[in-house]
C-alpha positions as CSV (number, residue, x, y, z in Angstrom):
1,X,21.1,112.7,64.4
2,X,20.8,113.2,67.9
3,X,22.8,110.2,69.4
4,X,25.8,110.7,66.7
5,X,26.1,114.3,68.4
6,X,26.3,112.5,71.8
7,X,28.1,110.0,70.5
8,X,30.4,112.7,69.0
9,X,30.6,115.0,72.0
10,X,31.3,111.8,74.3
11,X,34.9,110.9,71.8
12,X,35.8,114.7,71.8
13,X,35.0,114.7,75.3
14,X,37.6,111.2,76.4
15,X,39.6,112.8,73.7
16,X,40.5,116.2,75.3
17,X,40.0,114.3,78.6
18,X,43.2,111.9,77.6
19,X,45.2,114.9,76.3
20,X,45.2,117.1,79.6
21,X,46.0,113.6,81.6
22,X,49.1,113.3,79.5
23,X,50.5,116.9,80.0
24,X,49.8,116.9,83.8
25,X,52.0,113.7,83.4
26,X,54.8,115.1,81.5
27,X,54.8,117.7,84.1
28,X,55.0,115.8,87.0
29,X,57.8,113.5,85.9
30,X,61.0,114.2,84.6
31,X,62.3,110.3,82.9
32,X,59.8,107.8,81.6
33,X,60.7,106.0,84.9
34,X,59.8,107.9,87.8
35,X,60.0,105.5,90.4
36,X,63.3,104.3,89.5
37,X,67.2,106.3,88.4
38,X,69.3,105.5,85.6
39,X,73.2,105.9,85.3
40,X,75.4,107.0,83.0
41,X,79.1,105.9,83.8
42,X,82.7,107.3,82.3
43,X,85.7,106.0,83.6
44,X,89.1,108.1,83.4
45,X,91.5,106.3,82.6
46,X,94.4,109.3,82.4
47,X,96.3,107.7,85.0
48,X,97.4,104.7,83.6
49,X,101.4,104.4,82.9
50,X,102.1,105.0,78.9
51,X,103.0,101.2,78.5
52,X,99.8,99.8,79.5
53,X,96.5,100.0,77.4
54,X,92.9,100.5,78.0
55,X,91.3,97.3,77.7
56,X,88.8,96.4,75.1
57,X,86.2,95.0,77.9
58,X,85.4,95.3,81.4
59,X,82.8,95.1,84.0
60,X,80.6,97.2,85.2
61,X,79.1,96.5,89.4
62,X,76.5,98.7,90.6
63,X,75.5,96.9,94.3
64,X,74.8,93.1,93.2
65,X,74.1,94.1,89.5
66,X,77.0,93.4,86.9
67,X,76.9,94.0,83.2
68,X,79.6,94.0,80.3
69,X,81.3,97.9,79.1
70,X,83.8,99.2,76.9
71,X,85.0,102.2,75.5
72,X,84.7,105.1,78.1
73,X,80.7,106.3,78.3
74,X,78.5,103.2,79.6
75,X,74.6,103.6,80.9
76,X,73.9,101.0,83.2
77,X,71.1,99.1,81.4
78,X,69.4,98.1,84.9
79,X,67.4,101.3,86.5
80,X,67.8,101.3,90.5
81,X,65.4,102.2,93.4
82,X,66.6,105.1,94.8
83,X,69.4,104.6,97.2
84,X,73.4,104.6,97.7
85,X,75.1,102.2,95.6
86,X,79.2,101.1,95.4
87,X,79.7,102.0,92.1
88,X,83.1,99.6,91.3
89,X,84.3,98.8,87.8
90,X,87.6,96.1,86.7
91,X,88.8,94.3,84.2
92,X,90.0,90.5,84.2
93,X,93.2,90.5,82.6
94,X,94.9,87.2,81.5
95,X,96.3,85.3,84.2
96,X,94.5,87.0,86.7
97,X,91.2,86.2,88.6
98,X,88.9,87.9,90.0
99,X,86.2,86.7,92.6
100,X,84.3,89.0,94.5
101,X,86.6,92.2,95.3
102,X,89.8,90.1,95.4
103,X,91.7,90.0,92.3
104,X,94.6,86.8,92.3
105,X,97.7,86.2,89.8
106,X,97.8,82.8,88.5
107,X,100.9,80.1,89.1
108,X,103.3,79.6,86.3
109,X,104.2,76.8,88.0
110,X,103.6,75.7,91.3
111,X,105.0,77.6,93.5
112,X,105.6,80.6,91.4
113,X,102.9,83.6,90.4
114,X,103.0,84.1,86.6
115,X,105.8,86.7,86.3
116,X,103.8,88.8,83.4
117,X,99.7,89.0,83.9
118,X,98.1,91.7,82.0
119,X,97.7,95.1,83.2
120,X,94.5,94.9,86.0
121,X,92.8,98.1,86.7
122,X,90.1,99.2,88.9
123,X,87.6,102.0,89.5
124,X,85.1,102.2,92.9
125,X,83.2,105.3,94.0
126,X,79.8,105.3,96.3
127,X,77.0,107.2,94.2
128,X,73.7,108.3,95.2
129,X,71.0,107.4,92.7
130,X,67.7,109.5,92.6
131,X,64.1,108.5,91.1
132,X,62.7,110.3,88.2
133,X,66.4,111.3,87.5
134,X,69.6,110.1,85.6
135,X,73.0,110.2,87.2
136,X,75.9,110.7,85.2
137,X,79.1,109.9,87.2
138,X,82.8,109.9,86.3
139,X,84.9,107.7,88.1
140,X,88.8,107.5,88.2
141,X,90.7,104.5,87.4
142,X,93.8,103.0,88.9
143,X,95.9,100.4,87.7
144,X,97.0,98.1,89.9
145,X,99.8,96.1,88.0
146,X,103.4,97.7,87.7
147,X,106.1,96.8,85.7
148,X,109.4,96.4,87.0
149,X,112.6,95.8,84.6
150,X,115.9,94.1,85.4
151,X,119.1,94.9,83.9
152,X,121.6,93.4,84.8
153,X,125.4,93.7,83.5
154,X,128.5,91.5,83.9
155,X,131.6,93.7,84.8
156,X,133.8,90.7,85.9
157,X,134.6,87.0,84.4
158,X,133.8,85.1,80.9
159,X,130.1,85.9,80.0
160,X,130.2,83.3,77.3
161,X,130.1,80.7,80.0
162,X,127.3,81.5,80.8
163,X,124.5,79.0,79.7
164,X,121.2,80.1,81.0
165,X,120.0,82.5,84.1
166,X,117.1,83.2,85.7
167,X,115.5,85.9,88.3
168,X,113.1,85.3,91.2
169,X,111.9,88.2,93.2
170,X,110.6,87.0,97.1
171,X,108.2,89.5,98.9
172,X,105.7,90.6,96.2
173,X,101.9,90.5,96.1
174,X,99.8,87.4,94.8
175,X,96.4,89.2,95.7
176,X,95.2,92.7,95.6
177,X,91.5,93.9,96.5
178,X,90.1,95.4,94.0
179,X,88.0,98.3,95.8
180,X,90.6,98.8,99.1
181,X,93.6,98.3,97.1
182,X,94.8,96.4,99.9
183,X,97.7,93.7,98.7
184,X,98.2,90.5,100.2
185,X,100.0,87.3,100.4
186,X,103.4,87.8,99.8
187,X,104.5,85.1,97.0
188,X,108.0,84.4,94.3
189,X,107.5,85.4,91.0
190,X,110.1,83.5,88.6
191,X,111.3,84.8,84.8
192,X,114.1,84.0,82.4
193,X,116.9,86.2,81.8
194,X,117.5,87.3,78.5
195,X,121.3,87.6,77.4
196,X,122.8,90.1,74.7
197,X,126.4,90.0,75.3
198,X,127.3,91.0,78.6
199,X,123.8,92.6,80.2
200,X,121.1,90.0,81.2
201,X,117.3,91.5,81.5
202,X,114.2,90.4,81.7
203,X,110.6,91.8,83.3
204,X,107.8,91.3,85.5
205,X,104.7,92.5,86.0
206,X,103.4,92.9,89.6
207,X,100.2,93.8,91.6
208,X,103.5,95.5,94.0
209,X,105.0,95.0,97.1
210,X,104.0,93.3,101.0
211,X,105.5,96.4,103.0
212,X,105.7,93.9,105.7
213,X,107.8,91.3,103.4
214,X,111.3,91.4,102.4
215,X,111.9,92.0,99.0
216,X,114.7,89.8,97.1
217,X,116.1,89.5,94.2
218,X,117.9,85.7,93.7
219,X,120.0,85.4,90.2
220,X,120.6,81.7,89.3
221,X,123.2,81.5,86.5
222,X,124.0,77.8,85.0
223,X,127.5,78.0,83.1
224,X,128.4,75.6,80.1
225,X,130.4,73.4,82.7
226,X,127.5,72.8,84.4
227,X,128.6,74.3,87.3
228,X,126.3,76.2,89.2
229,X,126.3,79.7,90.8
230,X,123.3,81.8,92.5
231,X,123.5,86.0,93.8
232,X,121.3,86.7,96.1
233,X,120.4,90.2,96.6
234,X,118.0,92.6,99.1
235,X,116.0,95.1,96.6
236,X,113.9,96.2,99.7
237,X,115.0,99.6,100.0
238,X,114.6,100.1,96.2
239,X,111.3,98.7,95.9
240,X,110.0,100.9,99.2
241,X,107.7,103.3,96.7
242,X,106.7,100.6,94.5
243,X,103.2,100.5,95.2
244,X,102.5,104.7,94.8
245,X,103.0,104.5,91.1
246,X,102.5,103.3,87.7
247,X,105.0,104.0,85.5
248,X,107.6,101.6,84.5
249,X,110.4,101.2,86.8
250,X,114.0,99.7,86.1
251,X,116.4,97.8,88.3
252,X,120.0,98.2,87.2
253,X,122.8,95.9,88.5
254,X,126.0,94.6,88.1
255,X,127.1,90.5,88.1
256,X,130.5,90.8,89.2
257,X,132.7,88.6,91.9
258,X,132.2,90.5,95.3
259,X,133.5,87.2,96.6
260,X,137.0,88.4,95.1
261,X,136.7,92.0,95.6
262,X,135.9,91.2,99.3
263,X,138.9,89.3,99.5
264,X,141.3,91.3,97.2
265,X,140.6,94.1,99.5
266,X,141.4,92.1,102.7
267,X,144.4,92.3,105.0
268,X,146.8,89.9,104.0
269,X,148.4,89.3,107.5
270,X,144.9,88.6,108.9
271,X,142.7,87.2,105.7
272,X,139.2,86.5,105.9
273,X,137.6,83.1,107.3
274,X,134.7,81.8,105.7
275,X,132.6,82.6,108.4
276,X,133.8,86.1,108.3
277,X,133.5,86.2,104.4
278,X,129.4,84.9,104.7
279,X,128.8,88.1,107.1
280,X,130.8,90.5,105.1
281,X,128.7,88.7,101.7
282,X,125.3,89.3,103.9
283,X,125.9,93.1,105.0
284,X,126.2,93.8,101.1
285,X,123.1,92.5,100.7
286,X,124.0,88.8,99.2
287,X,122.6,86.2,101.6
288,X,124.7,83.1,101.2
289,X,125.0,80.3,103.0
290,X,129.3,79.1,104.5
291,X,128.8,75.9,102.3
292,X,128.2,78.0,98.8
293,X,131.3,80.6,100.0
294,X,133.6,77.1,99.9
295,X,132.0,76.4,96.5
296,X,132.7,79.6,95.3
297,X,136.0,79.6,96.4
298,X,137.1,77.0,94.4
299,X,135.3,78.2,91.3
300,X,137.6,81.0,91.6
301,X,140.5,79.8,92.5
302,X,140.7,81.2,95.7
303,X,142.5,79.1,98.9
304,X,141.1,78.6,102.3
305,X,142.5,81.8,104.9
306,X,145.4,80.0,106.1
307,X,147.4,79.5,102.9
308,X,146.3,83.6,101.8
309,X,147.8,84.3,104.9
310,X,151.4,86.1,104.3
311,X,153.6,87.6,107.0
């Protein structure tokens, strides 16, 4: 009788002795993990243009650590040490990759970026992570692909000539980082005009602008004659602020003959030269070369400056 009382008092004893180690425990620590911190991620995503959508999936980066999100609330499924950590989150769009922080456009074909990759957003923030503790964080996202609109219109001449056209833009990005927002290597992006009557339009979608790079716009229209006839234009100055926004933005244009409105307006008694008509073409933005000012000439009917000469 003896020894089950000892035996008794010696459970009751461990018993009570377990139950007081497990409150001190609880409090002690404040998480089951004490030596490590969990996060708890939402991205904003308010400042993303109307026209592009949240994707479905994206990545989450916490140091070296990667996993898969989506929706807006994501707890990073590895705990950390304590510590600072660069916090970054993107998406891989189609036709763009991403390796490391730098995010490229693919080729459409070679020598030309794909003129309409999906819409590529980031999100990077440094975040300090504490043991015994759970971080929630909210982190802002950009977006980092634009899309630009050209409109074009034909005032002047027989649109139903007019067999195909295409746009090429000169001076965009082909690479963005992803963290800096830094965008590099300038690159041609090329797209098919659509025609409804007389406008032509078509769109692109870009990572934006090298501020370093000129930005041009070169029309090449093929006519039902098979003649040939390309406008080159500078869209620098209207592309300047293209890379501090998201929103939509929309080139409007005309396709008319400058060629014969430069030359309509000349004086008659001292008419243009060729030479003089390719500066004249340049300072309104068209570069084009003497040979293609001969060709163009003809297409309109329009003689050399010696016999539009009159006295």
């Amino acid at each position: 009788m003896k020894n089950k009382k000892t035996r008794y008092m010696t459970i009751l004893t461990a018993a009570i002795a377990l139950s007081l180690t497990s409150c001190v425990k609880d409090e002690l620590f404040n998480t089951p993990h004490p030596d490590l911190g969990a996060v708890i991620v939402t991205t904003d995503w308010s400042a993303k243009s109307a026209e592009a959508e949240i994707p479905q999936n994206y990545t989450l980066r916490m140091g070296t650590e990667e996993q898969a999100a989506s929706g807006i609330i994501n707890t990073f499924k590895t705990l950390l040490p304590q510590g600072s950590y660069e916090l970054t989150a993107y998406n891989t769009p189609e036709h763009i990759g991403i390796s490391g922080n730098t995010a490229t456009v693919g080729e459409s074909e070679p020598g030309y970026m794909e003129p309409m990759p999906g819409y590529l957003f980031s999100a990077h923030q440094t975040i300090d992570v504490m043991a015994d503790d759970t971080l929630k964080v909210t982190v802002p996202v950009k977006q980092l692909v634009r899309l630009l609109n050209v409109e074009l219109t034909v005032t002047e001449g027989d649109y139903n000539r007019v067999q195909s056209a295409t746009a090429t833009l000169d001076g965009v990005a082909s690479r963005i980082d992803i963290v800096t927002g830094e965008r590099t290597t300038a690159a041609k992006s090329l797209n098919t005009l659509v025609q409804n009557g007389n406008k032509f339009t078509t769109s692109f979608r870009l990572l934006g602008i090298i501020p370093t790079a000129s930005q041009k716009l070169t029309v090449s229209i093929l006519f039902t004659n098979g003649d040939t006839q390309q406008i080159e234009s500078n869209i620098s100055d209207k592309l300047a602020d293209f890379n501090d926004r998201t929103e939509a933005k929309t080139l409007t244009g005309e396709l008319k003959n400058v060629l014969k409105e430069i030359v309509d307006g000349e004086d008659k008694r001292k008419p243009y030269t060729d030479d003089e008509l390719v500066e004249l073409m340049n300072k309104k933005g068209y570069q084009i070369a003497r040979r293609t000012i001969a060709k163009y000439r003809q297409l309109l009917d329009i003689p050399v400056a010696r016999l539009r000469r009159e006295v």
